[in-house]
C-alpha positions as CSV (number, residue, x, y, z in Angstrom):
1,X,15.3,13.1,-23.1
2,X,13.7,10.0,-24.0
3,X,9.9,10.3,-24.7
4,X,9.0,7.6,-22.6
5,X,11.1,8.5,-19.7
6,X,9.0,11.8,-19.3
7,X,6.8,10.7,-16.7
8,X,6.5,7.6,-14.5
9,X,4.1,4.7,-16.1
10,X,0.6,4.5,-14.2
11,X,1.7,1.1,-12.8
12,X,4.3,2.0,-11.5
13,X,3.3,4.8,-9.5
14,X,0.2,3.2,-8.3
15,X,2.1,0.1,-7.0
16,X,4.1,3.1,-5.6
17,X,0.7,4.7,-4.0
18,X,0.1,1.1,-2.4
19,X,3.3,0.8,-0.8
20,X,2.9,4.6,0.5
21,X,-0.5,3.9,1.8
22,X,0.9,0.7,3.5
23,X,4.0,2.7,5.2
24,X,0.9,5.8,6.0
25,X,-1.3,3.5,7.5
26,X,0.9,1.4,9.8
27,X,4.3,3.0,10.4
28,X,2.9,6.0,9.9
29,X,0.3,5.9,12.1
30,X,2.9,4.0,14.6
31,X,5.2,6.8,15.1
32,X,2.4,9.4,15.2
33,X,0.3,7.3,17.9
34,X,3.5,7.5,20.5
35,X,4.6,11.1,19.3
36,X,2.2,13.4,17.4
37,X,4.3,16.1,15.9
38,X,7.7,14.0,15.6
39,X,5.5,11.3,14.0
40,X,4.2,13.9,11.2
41,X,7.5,15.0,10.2
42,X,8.9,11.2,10.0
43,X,5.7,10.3,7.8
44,X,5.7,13.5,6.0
45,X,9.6,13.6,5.0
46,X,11.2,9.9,5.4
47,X,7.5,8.1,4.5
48,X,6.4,10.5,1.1
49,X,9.1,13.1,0.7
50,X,12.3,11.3,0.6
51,X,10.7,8.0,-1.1
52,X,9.6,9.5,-3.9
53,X,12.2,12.1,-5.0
54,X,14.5,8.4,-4.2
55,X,12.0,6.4,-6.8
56,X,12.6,8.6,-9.4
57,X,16.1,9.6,-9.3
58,X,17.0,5.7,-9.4
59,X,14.6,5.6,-12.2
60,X,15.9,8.2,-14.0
61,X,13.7,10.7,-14.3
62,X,13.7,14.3,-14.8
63,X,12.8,15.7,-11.4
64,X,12.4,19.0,-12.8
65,X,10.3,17.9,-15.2
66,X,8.0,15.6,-13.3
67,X,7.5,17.6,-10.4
68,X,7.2,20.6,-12.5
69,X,9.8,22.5,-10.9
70,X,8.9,26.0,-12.7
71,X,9.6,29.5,-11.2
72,X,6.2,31.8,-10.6
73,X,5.7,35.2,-10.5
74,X,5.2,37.7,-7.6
75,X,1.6,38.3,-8.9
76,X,0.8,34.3,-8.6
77,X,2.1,34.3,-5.4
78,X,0.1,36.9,-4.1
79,X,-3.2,35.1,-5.6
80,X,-2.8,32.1,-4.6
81,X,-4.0,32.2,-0.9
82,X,-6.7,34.5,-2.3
83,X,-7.7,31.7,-4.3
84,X,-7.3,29.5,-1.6
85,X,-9.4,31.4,1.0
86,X,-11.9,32.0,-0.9
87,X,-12.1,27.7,-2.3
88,X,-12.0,26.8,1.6
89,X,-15.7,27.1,2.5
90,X,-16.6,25.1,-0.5
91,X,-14.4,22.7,0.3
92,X,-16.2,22.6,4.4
93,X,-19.9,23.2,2.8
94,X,-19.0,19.5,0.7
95,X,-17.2,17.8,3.7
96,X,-20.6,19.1,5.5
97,X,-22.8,17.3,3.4
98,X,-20.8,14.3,3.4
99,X,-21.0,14.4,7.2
100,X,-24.6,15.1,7.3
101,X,-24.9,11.8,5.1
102,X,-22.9,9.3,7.1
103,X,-24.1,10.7,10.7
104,X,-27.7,8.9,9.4
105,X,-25.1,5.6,9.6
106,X,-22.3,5.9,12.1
107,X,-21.1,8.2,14.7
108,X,-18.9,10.7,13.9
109,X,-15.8,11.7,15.5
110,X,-13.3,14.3,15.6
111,X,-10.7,14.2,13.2
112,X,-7.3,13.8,15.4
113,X,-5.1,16.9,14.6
114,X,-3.4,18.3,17.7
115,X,-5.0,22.1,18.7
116,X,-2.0,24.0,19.8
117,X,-2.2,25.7,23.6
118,X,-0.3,29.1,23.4
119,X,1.3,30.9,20.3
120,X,4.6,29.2,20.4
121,X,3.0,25.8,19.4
122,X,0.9,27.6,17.0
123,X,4.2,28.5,15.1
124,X,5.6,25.2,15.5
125,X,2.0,23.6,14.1
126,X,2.3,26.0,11.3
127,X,5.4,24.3,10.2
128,X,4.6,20.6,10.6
129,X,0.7,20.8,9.6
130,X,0.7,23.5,6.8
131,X,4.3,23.9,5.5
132,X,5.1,20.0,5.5
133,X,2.6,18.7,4.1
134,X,2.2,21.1,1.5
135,X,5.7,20.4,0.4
136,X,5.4,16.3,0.9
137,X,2.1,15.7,-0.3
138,X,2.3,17.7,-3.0
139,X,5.5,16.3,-4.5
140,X,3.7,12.6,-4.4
141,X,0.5,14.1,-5.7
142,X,0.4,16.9,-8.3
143,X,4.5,15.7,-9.0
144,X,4.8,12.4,-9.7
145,X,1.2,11.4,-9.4
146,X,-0.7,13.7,-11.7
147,X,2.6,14.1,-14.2
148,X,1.7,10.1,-14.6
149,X,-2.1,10.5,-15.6
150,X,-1.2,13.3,-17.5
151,X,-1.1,10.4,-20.8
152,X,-4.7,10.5,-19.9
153,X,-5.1,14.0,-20.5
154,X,-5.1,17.0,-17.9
155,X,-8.6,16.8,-16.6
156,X,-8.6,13.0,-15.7
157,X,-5.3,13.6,-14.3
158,X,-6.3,16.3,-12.5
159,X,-9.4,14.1,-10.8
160,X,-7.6,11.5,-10.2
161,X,-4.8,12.8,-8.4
162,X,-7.0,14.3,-6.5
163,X,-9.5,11.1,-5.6
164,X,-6.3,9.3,-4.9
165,X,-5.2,12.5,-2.6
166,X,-8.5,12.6,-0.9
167,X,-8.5,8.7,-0.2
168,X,-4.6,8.6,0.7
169,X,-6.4,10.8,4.3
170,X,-7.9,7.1,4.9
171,X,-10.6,9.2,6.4
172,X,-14.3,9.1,5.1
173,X,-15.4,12.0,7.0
174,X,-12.9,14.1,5.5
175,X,-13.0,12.4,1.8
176,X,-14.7,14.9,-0.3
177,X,-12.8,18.1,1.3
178,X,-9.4,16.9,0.1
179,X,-10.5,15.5,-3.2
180,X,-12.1,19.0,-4.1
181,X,-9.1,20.8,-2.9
182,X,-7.1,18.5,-5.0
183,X,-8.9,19.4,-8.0
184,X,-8.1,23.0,-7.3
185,X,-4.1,22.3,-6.1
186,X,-4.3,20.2,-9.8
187,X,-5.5,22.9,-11.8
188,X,-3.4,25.9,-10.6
189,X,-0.7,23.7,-11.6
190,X,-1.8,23.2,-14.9
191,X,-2.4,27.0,-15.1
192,X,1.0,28.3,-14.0
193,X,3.2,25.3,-15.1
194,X,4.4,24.5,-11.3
195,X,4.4,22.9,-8.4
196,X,5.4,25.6,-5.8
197,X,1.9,27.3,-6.4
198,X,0.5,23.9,-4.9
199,X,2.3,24.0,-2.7
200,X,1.9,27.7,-1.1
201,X,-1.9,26.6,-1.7
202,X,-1.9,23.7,-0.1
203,X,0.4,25.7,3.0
204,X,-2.7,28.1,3.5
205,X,-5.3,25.7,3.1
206,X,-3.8,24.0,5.9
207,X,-2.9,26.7,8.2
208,X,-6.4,28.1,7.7
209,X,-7.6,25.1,9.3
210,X,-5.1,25.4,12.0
211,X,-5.8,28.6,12.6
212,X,-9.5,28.3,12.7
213,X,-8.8,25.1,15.6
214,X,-6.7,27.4,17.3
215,X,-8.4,30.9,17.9
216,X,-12.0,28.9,18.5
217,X,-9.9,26.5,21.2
218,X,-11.3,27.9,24.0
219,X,-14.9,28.1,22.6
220,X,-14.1,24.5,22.2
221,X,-13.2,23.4,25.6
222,X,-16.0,25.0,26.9
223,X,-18.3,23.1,25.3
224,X,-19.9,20.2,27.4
225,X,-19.2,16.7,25.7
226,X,-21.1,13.8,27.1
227,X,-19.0,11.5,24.6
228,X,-16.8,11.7,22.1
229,X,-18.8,11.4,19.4
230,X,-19.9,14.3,16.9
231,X,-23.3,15.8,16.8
232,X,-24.2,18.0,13.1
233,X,-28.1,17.3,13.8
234,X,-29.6,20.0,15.5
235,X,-33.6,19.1,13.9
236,X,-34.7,18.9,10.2
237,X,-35.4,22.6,10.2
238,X,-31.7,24.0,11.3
239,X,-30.6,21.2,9.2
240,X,-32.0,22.7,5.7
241,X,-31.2,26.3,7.2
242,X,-27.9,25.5,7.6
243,X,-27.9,24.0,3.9
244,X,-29.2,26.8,2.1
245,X,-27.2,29.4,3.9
246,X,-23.9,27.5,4.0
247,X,-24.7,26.5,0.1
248,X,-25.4,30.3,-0.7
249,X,-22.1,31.2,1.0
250,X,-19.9,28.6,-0.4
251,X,-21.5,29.4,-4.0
252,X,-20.6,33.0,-3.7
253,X,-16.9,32.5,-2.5
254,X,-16.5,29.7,-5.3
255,X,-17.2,32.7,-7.6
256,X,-15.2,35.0,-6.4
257,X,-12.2,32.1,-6.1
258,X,-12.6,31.0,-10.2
259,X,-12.7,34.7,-11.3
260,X,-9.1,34.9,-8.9
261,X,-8.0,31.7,-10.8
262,X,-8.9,33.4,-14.2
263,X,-6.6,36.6,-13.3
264,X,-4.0,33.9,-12.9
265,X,-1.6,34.3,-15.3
266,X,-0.1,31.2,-16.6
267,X,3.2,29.7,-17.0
268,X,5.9,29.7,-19.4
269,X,6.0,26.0,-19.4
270,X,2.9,25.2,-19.7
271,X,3.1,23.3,-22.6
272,X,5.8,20.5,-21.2
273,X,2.9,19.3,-18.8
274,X,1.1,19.0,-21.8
275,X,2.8,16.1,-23.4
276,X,1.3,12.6,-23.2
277,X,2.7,9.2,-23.7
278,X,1.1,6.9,-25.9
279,X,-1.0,4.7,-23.2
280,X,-3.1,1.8,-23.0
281,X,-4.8,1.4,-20.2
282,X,-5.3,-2.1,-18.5
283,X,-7.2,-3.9,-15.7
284,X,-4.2,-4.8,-14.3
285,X,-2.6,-1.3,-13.7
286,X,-5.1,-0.1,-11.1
287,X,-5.0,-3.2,-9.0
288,X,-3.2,-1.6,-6.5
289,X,-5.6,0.9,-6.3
290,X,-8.6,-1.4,-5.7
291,X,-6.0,-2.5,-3.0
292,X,-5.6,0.8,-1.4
293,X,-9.5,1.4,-1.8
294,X,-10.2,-1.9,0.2
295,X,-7.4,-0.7,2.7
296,X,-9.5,2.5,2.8
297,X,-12.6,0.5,3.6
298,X,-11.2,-1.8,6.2
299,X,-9.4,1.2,8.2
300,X,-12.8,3.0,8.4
301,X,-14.7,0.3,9.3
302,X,-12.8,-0.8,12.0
303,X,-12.5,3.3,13.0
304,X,-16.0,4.2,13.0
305,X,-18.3,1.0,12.8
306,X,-16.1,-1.7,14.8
């Protein structure tokens, strides 16, 4: 294969993240706003799935190679959502924070995810919220994304992968949450040499969360809302309570998760994600990432402060 045919350039597949963002933000969000569920699987599979695997076959790259298409073993497999579970409080302890920070600024609101009403939409949610976007997302983001930065070396790939992840949400209140879990779906790539463990990761992450929203429904409903606007602040004292007992627990599982991801054993491949381009970087290549981040800005403000 041609050396320079290994991986996308970083122009291109940020002009390719602006277009995506563009198709997320308006006929994504068109299709969802008049059909929730049908509108996830059209943005999920014909807006990021199809499009990308499209782009890079007409392109001509190796899809095996760029989207690291690499068997795993039955003992990754079962560590994975170990990993997984025990990364998730970290990930809500940061989105916490964040929250705690821009509640002093705006009023927060709930994030729109549909909460199933009996078990059989619980199995249906499973497979559009956890199964499809773990496959979707993660072809965009640790495939052709984070293959991309990978001429910058693993680690910046690895962040920004997952920045660009995080912001893709065009959700501030649920910014840092994604980007840290993107830095954890990026390095259990690196460490096995394939996508599918992102991808069973980013599965659980999501079905935790669904699950969570679904057994605590009731609990939910029950609770009197005079509007529909969050409320985190419960008094400076609960406030640093809730800090220093939700940072204790979120410490302690994060250590427990990395010594999980240090039993992990790696991949065979390992090394072919290791290859970098020669690459100078240019002003001009992230312009359409400064056009996505003032997307990003707009969308919220006219969300939250509007």
């Amino acid at each position: 294969m041609e050396r320079e045919k290994l991986n996308p350039s970083v122009l291109e597949t940020n002009v390719f993240y602006l277009v995506e963002g563009i198709l997320l933000l308006f006929l994504g969000g068109y299709v969802q706003s008049r059909e929730i569920y049908s509108g996830l699987l059209i943005t999920q599979y014909l807006l990021i799935l199809v499009p990308t695997i499209i782009y890079l076959k007409i392109r001509g790259y190796n899809l095996k190679t760029v989207l690291k298409l690499n068997k795993i073993s039955l003992k990754q497999v079962v560590l994975i959502p170990l990993i997984v579970i025990f990364s998730y409080p970290v990930a809500i302890f940061l989105n916490y924070l964040l929250m705690l920070l821009l509640s002093g600024f705006m009023e927060l609101k709930p994030v729109p995810i549909p909460i199933p009403q009996n078990s059989k939409e619980f199995l249906f949610s499973l497979i559009i919220i956890s199964i499809t976007p773990g496959i979707c997302e993660e072809v965009l983001f640790r495939g052709m994304v984070m293959s991309s930065y990978n001429k910058l070396g693993k680690k910046s790939a690895i962040l920004i992968s997952a920045i660009l992840f995080g912001i893709f949400h065009f959700n501030i209140q649920n910014l840092i949450g994604p980007i840290f879990l993107g830095i954890i779906f990026g390095y259990l790539v690196y460490r096995t040499g394939s996508i599918f463990t992102s991808m069973i990761a980013h599965g659980v992450n999501n079905a935790i969360s669904l699950s969570m929203s679904y057994f605590l429904v009731d609990r939910i409903q029950n609770i009197p809302m005079e509007t529909e606007a969050i409320s985190i602040s419960n008094g400076p004292l609960v406030t640093i309570l809730s800090i220093i007992i939700g940072g204790v627990f979120a410490f302690v599982s994060g250590v427990v998760a990395l010594n999980l991801y240090k039993a992990l054993p790696k991949g065979e491949d390992i090394e072919m994600l290791l290859l970098e381009d020669e690459y100078k970087s240019r002003f001009i290549h992230y312009i359409p990432i400064l056009l996505v981040l003032i997307l990003f800005v707009i969308f919220n403000y006219l969300a939250f402060f509007h």
